[in-house]
N, CA, C and O of each residue as an XYZ file, in Angstrom:
700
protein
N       0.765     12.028    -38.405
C       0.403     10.708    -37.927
C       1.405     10.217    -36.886
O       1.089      9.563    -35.892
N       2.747     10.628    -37.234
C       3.779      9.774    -36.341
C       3.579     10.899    -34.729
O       4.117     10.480    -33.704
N       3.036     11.844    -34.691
C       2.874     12.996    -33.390
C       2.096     12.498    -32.855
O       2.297     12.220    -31.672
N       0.606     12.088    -33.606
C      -0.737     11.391    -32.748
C       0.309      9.849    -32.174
O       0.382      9.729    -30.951
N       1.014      8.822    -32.992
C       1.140      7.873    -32.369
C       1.953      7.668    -30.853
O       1.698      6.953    -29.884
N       3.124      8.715    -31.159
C       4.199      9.361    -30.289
C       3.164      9.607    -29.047
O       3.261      8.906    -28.040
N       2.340     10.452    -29.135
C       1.468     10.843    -28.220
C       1.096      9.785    -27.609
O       1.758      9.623    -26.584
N      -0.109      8.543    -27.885
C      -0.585      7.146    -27.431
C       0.848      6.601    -26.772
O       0.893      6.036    -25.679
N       1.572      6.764    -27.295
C       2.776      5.732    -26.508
C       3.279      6.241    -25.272
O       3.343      5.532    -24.268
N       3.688      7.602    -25.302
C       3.451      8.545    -24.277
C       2.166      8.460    -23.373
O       2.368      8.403    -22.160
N       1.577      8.453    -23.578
C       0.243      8.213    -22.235
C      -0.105      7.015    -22.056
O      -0.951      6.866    -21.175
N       0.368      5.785    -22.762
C       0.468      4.693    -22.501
C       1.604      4.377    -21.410
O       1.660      3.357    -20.723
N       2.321      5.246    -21.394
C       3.913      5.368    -20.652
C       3.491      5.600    -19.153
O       3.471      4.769    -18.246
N       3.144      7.000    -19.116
C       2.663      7.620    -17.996
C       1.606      6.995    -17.419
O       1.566      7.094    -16.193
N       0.670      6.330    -17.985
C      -0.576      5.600    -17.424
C       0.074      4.581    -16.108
O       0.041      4.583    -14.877
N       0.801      3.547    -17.461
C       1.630      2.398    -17.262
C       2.626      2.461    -15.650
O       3.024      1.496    -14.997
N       2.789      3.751    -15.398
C       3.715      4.129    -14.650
C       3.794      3.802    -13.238
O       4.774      3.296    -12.694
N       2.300      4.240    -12.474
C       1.877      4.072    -11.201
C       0.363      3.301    -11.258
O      -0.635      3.608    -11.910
N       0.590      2.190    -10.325
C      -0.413      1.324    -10.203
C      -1.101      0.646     -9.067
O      -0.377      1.236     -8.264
N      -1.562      0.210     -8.599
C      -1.986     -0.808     -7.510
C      -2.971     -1.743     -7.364
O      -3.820     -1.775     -8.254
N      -3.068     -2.569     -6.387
C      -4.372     -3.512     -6.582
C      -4.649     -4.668     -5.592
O      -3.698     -5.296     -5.125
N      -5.444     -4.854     -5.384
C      -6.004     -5.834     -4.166
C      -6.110     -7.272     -4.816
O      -6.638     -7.646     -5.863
N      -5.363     -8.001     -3.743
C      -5.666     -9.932     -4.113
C      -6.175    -10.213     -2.903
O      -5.687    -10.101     -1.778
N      -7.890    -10.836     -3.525
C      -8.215    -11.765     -2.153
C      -7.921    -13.009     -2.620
O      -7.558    -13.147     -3.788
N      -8.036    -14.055     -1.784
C      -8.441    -15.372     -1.784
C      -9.901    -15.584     -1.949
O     -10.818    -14.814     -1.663
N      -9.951    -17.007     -2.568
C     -11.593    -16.870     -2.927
C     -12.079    -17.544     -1.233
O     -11.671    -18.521     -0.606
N     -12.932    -16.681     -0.979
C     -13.696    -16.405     -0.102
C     -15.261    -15.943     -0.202
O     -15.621    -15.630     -1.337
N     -16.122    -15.869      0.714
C     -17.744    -15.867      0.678
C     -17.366    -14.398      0.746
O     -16.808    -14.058      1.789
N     -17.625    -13.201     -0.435
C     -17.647    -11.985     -0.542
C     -18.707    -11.379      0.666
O     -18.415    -10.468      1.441
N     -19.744    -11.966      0.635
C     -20.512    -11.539      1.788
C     -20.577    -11.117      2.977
O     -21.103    -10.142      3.513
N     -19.539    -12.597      3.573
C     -19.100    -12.732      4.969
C     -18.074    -12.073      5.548
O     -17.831    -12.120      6.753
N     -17.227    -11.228      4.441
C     -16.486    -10.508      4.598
C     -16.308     -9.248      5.816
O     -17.280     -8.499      5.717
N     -15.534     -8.879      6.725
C     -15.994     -7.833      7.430
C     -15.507     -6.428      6.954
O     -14.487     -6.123      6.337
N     -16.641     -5.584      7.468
C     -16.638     -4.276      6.370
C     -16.390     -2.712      7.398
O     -17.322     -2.098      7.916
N     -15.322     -2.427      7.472
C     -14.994     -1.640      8.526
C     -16.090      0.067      8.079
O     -16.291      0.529      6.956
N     -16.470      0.486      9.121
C     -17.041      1.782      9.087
C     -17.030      2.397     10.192
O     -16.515      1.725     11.085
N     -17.474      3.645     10.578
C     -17.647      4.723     11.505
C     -18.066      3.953     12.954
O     -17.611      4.392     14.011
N     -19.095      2.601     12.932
C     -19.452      2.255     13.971
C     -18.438      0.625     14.271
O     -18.174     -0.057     15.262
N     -18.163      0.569     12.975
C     -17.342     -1.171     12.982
C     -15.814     -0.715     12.766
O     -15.293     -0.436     11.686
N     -15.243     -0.702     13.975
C     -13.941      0.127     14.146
C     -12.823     -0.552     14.187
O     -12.848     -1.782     14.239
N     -11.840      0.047     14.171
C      -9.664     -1.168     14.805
C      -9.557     -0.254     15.679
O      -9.908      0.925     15.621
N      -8.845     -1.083     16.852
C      -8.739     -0.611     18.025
C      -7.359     -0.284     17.817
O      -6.786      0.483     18.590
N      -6.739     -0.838     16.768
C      -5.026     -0.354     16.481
C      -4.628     -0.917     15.234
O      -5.418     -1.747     14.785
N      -3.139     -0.574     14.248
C      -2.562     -0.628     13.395
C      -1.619     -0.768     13.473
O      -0.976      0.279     13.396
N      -0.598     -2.354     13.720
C       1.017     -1.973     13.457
C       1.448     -2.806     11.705
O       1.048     -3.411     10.711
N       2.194     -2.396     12.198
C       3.220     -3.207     10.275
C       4.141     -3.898     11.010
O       4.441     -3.525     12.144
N       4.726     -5.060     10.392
C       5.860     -6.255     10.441
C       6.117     -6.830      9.308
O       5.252     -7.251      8.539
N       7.563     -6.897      9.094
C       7.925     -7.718      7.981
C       8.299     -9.040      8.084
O       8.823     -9.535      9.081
N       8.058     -9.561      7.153
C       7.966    -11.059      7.001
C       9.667    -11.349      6.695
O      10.306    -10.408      6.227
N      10.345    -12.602      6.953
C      11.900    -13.069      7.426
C      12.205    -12.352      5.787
O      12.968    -11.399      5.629
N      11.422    -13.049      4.623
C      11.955    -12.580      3.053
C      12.024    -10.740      2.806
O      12.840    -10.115      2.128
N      11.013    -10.279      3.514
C      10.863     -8.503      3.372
C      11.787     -8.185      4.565
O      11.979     -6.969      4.538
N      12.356     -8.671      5.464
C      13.479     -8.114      6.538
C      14.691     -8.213      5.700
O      15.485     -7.272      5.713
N      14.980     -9.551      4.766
C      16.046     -9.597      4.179
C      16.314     -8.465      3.236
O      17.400     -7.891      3.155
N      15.182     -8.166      2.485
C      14.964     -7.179      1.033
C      15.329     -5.779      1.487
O      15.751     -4.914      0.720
N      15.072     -5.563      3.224
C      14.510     -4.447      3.374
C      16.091     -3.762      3.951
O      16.294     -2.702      4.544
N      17.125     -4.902      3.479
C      18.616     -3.940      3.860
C      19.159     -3.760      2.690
O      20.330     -3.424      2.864
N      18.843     -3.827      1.381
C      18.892     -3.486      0.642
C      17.936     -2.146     -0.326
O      18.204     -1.515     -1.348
N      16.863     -2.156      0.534
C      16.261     -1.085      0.132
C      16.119     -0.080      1.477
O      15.192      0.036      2.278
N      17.372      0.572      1.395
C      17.183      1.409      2.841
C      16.533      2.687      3.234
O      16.568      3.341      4.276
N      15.654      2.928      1.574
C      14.314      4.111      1.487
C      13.106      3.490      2.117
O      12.134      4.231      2.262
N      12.999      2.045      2.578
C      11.553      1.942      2.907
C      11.469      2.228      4.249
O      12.497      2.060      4.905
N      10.658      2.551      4.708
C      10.366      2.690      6.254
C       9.054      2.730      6.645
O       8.079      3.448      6.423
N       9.450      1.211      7.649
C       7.685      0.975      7.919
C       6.956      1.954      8.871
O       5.729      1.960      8.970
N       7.641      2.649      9.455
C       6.934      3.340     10.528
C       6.172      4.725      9.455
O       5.288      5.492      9.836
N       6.708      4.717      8.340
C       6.042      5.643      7.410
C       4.885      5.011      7.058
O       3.819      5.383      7.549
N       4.921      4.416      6.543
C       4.163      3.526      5.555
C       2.996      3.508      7.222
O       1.780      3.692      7.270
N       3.572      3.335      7.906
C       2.263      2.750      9.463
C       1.332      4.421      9.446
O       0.170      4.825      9.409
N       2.334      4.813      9.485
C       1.290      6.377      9.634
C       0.525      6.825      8.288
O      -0.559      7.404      8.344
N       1.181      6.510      7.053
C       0.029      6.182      6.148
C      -1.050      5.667      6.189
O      -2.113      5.966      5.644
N      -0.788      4.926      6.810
C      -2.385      3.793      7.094
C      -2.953      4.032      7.860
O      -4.155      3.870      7.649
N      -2.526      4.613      9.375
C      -3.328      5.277     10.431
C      -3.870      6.502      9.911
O      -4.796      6.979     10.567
N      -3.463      7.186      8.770
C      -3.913      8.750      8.939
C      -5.233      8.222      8.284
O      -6.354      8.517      8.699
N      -4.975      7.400      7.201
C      -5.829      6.645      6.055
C      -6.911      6.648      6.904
O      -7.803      7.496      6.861
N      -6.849      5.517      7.851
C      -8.001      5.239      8.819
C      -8.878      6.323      9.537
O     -10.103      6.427      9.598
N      -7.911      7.071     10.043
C      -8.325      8.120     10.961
C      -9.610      8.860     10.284
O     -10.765      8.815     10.709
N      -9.153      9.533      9.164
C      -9.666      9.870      8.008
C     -11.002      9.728      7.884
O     -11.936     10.530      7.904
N     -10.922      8.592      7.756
C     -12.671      7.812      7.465
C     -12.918      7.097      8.303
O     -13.199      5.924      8.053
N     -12.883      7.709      9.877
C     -13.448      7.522     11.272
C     -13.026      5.976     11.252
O     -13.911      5.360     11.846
N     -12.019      5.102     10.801
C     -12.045      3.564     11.485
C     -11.121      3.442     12.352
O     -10.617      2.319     12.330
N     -10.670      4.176     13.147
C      -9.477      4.031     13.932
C     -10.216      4.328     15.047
O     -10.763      5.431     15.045
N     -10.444      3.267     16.469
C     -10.655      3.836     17.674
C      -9.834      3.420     18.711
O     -10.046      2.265     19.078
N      -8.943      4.035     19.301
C      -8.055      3.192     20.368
C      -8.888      3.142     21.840
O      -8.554      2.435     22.790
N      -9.951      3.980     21.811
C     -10.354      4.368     23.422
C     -10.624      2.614     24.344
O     -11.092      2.535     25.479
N     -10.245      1.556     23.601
C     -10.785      0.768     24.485
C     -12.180      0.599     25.383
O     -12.130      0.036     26.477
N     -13.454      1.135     24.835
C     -14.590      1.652     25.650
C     -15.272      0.125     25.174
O     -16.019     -0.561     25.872
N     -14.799     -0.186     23.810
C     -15.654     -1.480     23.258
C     -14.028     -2.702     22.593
O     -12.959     -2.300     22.134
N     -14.405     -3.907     22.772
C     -13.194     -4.897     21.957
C     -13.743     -4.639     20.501
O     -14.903     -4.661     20.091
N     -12.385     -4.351     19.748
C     -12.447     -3.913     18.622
C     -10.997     -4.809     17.956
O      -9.943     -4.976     18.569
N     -11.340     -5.347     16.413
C      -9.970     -5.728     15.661
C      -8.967     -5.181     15.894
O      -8.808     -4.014     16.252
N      -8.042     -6.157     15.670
C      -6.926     -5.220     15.379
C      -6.734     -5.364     13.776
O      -7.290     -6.250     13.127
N      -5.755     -4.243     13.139
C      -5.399     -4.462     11.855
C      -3.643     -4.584     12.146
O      -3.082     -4.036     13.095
N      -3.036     -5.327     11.225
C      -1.678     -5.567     10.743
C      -1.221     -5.584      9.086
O      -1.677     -6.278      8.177
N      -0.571     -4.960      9.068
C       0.433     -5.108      7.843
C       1.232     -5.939      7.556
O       2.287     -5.576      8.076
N       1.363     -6.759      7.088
C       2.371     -7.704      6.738
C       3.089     -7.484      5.649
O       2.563     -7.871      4.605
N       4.369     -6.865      5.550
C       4.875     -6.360      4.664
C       5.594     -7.778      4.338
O       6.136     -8.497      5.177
N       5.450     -8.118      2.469
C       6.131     -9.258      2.079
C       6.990     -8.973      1.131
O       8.018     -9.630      0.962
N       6.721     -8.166      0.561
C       8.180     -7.748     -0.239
C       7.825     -6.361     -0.911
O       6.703     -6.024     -1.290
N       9.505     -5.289     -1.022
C       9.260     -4.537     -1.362
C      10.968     -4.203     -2.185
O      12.046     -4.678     -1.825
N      10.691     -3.175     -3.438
C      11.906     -2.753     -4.465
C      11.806     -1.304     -4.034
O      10.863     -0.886     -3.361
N      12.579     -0.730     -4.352
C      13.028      0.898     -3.725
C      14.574      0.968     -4.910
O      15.744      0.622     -4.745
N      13.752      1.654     -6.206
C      15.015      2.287     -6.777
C      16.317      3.446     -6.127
O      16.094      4.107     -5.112
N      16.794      3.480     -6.399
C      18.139      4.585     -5.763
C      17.611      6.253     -6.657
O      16.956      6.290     -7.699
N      18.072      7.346     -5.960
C      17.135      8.319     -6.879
C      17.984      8.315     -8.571
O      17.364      8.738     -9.547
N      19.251      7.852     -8.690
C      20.097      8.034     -9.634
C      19.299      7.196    -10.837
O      19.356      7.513    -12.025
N      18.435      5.902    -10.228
C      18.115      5.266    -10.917
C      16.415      5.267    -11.471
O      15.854      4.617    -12.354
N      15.960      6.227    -10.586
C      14.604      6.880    -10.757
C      14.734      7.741    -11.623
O      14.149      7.574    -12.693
N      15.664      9.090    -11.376
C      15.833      9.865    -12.132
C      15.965      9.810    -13.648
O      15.284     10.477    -14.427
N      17.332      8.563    -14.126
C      18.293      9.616    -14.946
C      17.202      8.058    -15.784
O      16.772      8.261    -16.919
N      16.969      7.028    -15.274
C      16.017      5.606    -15.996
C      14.745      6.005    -16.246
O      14.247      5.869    -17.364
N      13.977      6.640    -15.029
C      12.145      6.126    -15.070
C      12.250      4.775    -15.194
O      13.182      4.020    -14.916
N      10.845      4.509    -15.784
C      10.169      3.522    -15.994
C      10.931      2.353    -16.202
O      10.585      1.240    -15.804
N      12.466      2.720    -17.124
C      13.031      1.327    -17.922
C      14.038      1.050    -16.219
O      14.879      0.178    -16.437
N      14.096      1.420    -15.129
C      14.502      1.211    -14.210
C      13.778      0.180    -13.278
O      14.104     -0.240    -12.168
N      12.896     -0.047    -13.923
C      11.663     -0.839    -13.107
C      10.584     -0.121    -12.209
O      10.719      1.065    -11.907
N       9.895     -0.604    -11.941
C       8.948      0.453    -10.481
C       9.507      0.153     -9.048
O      10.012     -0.946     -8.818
N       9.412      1.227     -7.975
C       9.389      1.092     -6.801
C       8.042      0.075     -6.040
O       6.912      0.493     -6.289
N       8.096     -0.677     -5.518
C       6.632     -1.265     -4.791
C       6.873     -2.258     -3.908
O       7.797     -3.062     -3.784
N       5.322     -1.945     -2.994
C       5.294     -2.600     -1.731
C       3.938     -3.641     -2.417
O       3.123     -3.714     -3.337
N       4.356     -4.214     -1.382
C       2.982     -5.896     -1.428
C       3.031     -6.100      0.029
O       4.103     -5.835      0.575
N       2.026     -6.539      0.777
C       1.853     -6.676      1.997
C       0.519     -7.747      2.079
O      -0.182     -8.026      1.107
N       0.401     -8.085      2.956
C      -1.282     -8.897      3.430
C      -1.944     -8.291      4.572
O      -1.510     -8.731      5.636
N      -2.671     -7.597      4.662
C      -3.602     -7.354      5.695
C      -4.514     -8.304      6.250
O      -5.244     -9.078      5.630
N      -4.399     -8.167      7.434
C      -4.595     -9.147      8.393
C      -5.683     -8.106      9.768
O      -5.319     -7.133     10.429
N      -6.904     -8.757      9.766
C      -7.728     -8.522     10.887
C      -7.961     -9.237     11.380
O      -8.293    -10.290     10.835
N      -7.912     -9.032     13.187
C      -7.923     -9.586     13.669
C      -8.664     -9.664     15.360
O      -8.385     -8.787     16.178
N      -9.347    -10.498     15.614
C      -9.943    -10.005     16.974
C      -8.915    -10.164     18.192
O      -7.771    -10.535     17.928
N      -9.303     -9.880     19.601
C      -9.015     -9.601     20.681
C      -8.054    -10.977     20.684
O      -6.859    -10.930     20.974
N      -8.645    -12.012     20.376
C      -8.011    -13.237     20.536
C      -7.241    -13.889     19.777
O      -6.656    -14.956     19.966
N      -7.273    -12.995     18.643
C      -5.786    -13.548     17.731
C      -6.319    -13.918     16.407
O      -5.569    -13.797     15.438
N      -8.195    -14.596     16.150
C      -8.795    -15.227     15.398
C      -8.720    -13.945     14.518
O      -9.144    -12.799     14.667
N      -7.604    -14.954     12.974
C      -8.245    -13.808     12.111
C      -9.210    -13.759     11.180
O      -9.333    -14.669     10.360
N     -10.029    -12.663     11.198
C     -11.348    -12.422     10.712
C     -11.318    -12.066      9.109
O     -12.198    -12.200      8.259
N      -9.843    -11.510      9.005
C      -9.956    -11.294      7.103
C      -8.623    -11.070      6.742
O      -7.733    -10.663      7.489
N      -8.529    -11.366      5.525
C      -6.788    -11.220      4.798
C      -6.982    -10.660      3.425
O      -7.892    -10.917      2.637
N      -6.320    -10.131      3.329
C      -6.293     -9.761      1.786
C      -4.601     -9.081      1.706
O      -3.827     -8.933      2.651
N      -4.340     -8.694      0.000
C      -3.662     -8.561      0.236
C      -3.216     -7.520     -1.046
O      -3.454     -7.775     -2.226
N      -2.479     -6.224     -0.531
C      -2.721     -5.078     -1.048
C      -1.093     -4.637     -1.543
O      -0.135     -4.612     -0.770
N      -1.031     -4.251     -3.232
C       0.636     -3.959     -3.445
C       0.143     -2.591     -4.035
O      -1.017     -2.291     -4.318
N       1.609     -1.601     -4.197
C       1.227     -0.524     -5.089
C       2.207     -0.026     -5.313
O       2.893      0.437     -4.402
N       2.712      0.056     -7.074
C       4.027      0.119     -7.652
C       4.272      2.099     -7.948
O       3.389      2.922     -7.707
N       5.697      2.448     -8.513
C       5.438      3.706     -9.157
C       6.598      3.234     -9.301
O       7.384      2.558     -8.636
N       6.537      4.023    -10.928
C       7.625      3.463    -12.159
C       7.888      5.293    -12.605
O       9.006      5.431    -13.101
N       7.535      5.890    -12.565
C       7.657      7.223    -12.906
C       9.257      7.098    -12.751
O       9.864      6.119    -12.316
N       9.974      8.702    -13.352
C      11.254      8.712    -13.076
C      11.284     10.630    -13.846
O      10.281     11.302    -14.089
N      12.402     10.955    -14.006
C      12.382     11.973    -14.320
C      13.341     13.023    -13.059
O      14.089     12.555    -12.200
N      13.100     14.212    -13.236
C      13.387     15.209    -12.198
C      12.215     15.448    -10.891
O      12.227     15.691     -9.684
N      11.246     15.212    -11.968
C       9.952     15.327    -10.786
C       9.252     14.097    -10.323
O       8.583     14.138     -9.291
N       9.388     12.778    -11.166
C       9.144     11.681    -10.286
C       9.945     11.080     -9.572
O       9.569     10.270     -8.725
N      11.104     11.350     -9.773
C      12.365     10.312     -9.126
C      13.152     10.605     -8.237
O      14.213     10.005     -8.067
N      12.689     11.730     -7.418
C      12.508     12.461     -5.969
C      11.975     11.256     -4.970
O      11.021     10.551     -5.300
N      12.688     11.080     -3.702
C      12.675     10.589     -2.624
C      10.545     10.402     -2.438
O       9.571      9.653     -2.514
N      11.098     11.899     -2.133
C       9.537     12.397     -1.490
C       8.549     12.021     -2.742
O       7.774     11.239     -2.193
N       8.329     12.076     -3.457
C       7.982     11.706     -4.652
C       7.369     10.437     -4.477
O       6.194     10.343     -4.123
N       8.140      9.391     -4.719
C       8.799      8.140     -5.142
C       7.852      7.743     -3.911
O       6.866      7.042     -4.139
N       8.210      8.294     -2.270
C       7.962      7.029     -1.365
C       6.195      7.280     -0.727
O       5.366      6.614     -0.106
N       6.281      8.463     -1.249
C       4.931      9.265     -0.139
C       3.839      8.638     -1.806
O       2.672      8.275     -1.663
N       4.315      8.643     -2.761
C       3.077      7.995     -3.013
C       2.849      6.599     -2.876
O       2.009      6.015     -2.192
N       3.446      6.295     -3.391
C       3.800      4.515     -2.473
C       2.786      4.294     -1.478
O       1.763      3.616     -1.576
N       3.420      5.284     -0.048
C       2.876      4.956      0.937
C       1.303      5.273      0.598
O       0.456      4.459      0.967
N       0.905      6.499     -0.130
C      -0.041      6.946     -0.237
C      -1.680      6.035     -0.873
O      -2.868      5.959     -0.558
N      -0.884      5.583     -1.753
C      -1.451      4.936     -2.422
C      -1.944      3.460     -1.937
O      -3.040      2.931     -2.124
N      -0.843      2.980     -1.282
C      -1.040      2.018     -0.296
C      -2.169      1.952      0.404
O      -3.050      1.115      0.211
N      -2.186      2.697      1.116
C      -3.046      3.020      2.570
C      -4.544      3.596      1.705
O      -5.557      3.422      2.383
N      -4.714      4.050      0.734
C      -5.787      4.174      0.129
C      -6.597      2.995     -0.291
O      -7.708      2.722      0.164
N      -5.799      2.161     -1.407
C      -6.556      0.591     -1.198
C      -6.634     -0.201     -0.358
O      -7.396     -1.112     -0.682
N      -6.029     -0.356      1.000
C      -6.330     -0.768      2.147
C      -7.136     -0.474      2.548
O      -7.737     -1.515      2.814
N      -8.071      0.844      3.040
C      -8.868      1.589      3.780
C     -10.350      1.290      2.721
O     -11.487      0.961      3.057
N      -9.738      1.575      1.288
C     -10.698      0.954      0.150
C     -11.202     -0.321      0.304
O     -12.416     -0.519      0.335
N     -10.239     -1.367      0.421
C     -11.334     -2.850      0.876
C     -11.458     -3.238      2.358
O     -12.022     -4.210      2.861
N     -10.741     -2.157      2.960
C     -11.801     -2.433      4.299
C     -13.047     -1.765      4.298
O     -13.895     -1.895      5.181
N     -13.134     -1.162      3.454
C     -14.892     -0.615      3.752
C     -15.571     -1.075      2.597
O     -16.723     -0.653      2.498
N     -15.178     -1.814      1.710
C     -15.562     -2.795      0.565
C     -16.492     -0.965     -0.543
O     -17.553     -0.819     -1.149
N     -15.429     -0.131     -0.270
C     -15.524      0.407     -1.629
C     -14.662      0.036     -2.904
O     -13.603     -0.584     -3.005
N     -15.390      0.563     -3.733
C     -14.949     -0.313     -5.339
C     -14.100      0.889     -6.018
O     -13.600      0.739     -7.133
């Protein structure tokens, strides 16, 4: 009995570990705009907000230009990225608002009781003229630790990974 419970707490552990999730504002779900193959971004940058510039010299594993190519490959991926300028197309932005970045000593030798690594950001679309057309706003933690979670590469590429997946996820309003 105490092996089966050991077990539940254990995959309650690992479940618990890596997470993410989308906050809208209440808004007309309808009116929402829904990016696809023909409804395109003409580009993708990231910026941090004055509180995530402060955070972000203390966490000197994050790097937005990673995290940017996460999201472009994301896009690319599932045809929403068009730069050719042939048609005016959104732009998308990242607004990075805060983010934690354990040390690997503290990934490693802690996991989970170290806290999770995670980003939170607001996505922001936007037309030619600045009017923005949608916000939401997308975080995604990993608490893992160990020898094999508490690796750099590990630790940040899913982060980023994971990131750029629920982004690309409610821009095309899959569930």
């Amino acid at each position: 009995m105490n092996t089966k419970l050991l077990s539940v707490v254990l995959l309650a552990l690992v479940l618990a570990g890596c997470a993410s999730g989308v906050k809208r504002p209440q808004t007309a779900e309808a009116n929402r705009p829904c990016l696809s193959d023909r409804e395109q971004v003409s580009s993708v940058s990231v910026s941090l907000t004055e509180d995530a510039k402060k955070k972000a010299l203390d966490n000197l594993k994050f790097n937005p230009d990673e995290l940017l190519s996460h999201v472009k490959r994301g896009l690319e991926a599932n045809n929403l990225l068009n730069g050719t300028g042939d048609l005016p197309r959104p732009h998308l932005e990242v607004q990075v608002k805060d983010m934690r970045i354990r040390s690997n000593f503290s990934a490693v030798m802690w996991g989970f009781m170290a806290g999770a690594d995670s980003i939170t950001a607001d996505i922001v679309l936007a037309d030619d003229a600045g009017k923005e057309l949608d916000r939401f706003e997308v975080s995604a933690s990993y608490a893992l630790g160990g020898l094999a979670g508490g690796q750099d590469s590990a630790q940040m590429g899913w982060l980023y990974e994971k990131f750029a997946e629920e982004t690309v996820k409610e821009l095309t309003k899959q569930q």
